[in-house]
N, C-alpha and C positions, 0 to 999 in steps of 0.2 A: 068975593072970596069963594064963594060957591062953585062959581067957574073956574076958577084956576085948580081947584079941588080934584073937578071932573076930568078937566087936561091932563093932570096930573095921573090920577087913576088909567086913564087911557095908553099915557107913556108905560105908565108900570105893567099894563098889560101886556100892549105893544112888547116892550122888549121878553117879556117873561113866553110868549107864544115865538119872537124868532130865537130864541134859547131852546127852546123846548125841539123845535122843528131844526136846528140845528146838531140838536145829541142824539136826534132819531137818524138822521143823517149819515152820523159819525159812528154811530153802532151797527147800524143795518146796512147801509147802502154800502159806505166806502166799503168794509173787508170784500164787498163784492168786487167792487169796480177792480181792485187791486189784484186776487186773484184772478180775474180774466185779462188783466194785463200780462201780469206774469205764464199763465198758461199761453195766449197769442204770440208773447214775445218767446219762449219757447218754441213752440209750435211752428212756428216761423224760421226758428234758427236751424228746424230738423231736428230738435230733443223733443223729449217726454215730459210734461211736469208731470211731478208727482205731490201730491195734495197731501199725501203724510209728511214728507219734509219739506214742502210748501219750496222745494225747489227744482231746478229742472234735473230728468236722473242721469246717468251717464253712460246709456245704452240710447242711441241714436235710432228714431222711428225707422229711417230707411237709412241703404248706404249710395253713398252717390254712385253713378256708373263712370266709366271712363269718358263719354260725352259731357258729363255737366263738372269734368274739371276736381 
């Protein structure tokens, strides 16, 4: 019984550290990943993001010339 005690404590920890490593994750890391998606896909399209309305603005970094159409 002792054993199964100790498995048991181990599960519980187990799960309770990828919980843990999981909200650290989801607080910290993703609003990153997200805004450098959004900024690159921007950025990409030829807009601006702008990080106060966390959307892209609608003044255009450069203007195409007559060669790129």
């Amino acid at each position: 019984m002792k054993e199964a005690t100790g498995e048991l404590n181990m599960t519980v920890v187990t799960v309770i550290a990828i919980a843990a490593v999981a909200a650290i994750v989801t607080v910290f890391v993703l609003p990153t990943i997200r805004t450098q998606i959004k900024t690159r896909t921007c950025n990409s399209a030829g807009w601006e993001y702008d990080p106060n309305t966390k959307d892209c603005s609608t003044t255009q970094k450069y203007t195409p010339t007559s060669d790129e159409g």
